[in-house]
C-alpha positions as CSV (number, residue, x, y, z in Angstrom):
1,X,92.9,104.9,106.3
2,X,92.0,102.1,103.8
3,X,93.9,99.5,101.5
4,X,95.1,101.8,99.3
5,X,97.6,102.7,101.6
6,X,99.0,99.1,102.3
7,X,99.5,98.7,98.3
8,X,101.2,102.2,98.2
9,X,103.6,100.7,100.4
10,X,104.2,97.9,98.8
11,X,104.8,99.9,95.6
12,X,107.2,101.9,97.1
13,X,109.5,99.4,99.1
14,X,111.7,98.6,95.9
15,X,112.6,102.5,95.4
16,X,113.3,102.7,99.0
17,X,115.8,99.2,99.4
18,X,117.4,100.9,96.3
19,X,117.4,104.5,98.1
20,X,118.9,103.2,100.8
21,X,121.4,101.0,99.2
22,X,120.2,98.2,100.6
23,X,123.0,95.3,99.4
24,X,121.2,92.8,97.1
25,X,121.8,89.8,99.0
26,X,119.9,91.8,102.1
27,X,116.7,92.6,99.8
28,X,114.8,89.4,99.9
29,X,115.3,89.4,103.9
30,X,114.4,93.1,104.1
31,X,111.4,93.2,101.7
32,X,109.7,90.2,103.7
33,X,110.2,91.9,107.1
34,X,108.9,94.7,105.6
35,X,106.3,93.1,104.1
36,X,105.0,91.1,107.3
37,X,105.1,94.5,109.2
38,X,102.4,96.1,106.4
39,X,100.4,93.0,106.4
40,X,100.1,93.1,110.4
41,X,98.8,96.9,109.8
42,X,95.3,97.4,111.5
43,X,93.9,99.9,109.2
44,X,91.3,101.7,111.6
45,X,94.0,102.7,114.1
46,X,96.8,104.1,111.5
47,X,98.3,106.9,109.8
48,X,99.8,106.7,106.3
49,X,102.2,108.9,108.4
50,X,102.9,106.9,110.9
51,X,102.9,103.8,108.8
52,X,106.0,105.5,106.7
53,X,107.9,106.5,109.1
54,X,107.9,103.1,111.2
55,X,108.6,101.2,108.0
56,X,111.8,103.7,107.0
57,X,112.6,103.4,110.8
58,X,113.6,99.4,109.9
59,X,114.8,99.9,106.1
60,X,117.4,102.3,108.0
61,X,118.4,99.8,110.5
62,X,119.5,97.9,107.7
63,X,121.2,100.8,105.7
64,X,124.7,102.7,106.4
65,X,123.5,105.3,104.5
66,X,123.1,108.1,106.6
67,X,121.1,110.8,104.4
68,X,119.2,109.0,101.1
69,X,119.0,112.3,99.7
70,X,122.1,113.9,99.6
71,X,124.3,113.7,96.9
């Protein structure tokens, strides 16, 4: 895996708060957890995978929506 990764999921971490209804005044706590986790990432021992599913493992900890993708 390389960097690319790590700035994919940066990109993506507004879509998910907002996929998750995250409340607003839980994103700035959310995004920086979220954002320490990626930066700790060690790059030769990870899957994008792996990485994905660990970081939507903790925005749903935050989130009381059960499915994001039914409507």
């Amino acid at each position: 895996m390389n960097y690319e990764c790590l700035i994919c999921q940066v990109k993506s971490l507004q879509q998910r708060l907002e996929k998750y209804e995250i409340p607003e005044e839980k994103r700035d706590h959310v995004a920086g957890e979220l954002l320490k986790e990626i930066a700790s990432i060690d790059l030769e021992n990870s899957f994008s995978s792996e990485i994905t599913r660990n970081l939507l493992v903790q925005v749903k900890n935050y989130s009381t929506v059960n499915d994001p993708y039914r409507k």
